[in-house]
C-alpha positions in Angstrom: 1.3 9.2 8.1 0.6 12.7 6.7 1.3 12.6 2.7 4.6 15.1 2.8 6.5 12.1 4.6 4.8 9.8 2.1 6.5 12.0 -0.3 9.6 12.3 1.4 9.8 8.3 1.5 9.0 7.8 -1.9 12.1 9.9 -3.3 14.4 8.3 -0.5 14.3 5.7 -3.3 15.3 8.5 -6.1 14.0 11.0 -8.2 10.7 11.0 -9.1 7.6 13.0 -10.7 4.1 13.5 -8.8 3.4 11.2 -11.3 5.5 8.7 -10.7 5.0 9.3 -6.9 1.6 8.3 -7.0 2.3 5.3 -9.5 4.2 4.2 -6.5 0.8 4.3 -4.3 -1.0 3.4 -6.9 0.7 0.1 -8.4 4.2 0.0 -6.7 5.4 -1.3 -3.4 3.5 1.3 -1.3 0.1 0.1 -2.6 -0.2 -2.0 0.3 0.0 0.1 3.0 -1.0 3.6 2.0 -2.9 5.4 -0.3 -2.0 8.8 -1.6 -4.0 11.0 -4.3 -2.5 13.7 -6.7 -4.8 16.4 -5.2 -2.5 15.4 -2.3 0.8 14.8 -3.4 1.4 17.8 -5.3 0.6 20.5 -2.5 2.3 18.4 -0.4 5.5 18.7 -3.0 5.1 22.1 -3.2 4.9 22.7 1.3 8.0 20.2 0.6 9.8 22.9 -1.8 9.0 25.9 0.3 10.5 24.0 2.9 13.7 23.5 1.2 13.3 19.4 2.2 13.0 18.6 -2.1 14.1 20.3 -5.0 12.9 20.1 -8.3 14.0 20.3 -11.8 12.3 21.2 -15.0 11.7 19.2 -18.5 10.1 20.7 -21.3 7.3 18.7 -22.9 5.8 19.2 -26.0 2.3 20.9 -26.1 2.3 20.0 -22.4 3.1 21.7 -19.0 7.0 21.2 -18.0 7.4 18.2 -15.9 9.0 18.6 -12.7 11.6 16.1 -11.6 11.8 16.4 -8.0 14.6 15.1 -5.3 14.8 15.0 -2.0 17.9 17.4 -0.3 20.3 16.5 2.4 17.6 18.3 5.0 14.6 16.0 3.6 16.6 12.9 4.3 17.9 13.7 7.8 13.6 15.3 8.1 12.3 11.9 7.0 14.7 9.6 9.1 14.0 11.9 12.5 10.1 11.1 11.4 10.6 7.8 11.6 12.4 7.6 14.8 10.0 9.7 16.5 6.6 8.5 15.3 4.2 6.3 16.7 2.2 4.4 13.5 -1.2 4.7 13.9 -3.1 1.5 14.2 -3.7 -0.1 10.9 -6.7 0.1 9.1 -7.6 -2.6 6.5 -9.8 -2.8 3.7 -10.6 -5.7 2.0 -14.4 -7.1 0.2 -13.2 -10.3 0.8 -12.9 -10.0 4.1 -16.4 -8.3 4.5 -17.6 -10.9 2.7 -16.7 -13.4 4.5 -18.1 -11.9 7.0 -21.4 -13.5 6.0 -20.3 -16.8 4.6 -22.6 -18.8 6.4 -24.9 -17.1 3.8 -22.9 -18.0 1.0 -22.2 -21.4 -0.7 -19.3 -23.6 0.7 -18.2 -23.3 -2.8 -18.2 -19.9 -3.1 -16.6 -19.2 0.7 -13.8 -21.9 -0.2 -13.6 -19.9 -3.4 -12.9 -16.4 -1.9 -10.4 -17.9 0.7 -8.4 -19.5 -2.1 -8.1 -16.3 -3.7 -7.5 -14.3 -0.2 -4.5 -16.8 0.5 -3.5 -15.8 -2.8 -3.5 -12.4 -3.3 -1.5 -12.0 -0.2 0.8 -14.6 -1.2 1.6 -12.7 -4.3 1.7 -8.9 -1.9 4.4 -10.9 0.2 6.3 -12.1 -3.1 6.3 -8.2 -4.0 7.2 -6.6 -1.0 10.4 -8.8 -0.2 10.9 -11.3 -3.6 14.0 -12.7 -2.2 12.3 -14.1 0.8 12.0 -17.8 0.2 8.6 -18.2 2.9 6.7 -15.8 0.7 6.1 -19.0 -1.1 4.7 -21.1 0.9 1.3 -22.7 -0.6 -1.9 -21.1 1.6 0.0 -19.0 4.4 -2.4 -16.8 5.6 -5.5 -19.4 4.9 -5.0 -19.8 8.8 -6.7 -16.6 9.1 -9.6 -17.7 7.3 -10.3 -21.2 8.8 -12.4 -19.9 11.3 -14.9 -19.0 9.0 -15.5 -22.9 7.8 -16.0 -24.2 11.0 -19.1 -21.2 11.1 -20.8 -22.8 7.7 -20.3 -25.8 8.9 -22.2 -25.3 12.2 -24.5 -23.3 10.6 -25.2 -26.2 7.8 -25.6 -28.9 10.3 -28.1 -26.9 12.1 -30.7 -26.2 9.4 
């Protein structure tokens, strides 16, 4: 998604500073599936403005620029919602050194592979618990290590081979 509807979905939640905005890329919920700069975010608040889809209001700071506390407007909402019902999401793309790591595992220790597979299982463990806290299956001991058992049964071939 283009970084004006990132925008435009980050202050469906409330007010917010570019700051703020990209604290919510950065740290907050939307960590986990997009990433959005401040080069970005503020032209895109800006396109937003001109558009008449935010508005902003001004705080004076002391011995620093005024902050601008922008909202979205009735128009942004009904902009946002029609974006979602009309777009396709384009294919996920994942990162992850884990992952590439485990890529080569039958390189690595066992130690080291069941090591980086614990801490895989956990990391998304704790990204499930965050995204949706209420849901009780979020806490479920090694969920996604089913996505990682294929790589034992590599080492394992590999080590009874040499």
């Amino acid at each position: 998604m283009d970084v004006r509807t990132l925008c435009l979905g980050a202050l469906m939640g409330g007010e917010a500073t570019g700051y703020e905005i990209r604290k919510m890329f950065e740290d907050g919920t939307f960590s986990h599936f997009q990433i959005a700069s401040l080069g970005s975010i503020y032209p895109a608040l800006t396109k937003l403005t001109q558009d008449g889809l935010v508005t902003f209001v001004e705080h004076e700071q002391e011995n620093r620029p005024d902050k601008k506390i922008y909202q979205l407007t009735s128009e942004g909402r009904r902009s946002f919602l029609r974006t979602l019902l009309q777009t396709r999401p384009a294919e996920d793309r994942y990162r992850s050194d884990i992952l590439f790591m485990l890529t080569f595992a039958e390189e690595m220790p066992i130690e080291l592979t069941e090591a980086l597979i614990d801490e895989f299982a956990a990391r998304h463990e704790l990204m499930a618990s965050q995204i949706d806290p209420e849901n009780k299956e979020n806490r479920q001991p090694n969920r996604p290590m089913a996505l990682m058992m294929q790589v034992r049964p590599s080492r394992a071939a590999c080590l009874s081979q040499g």
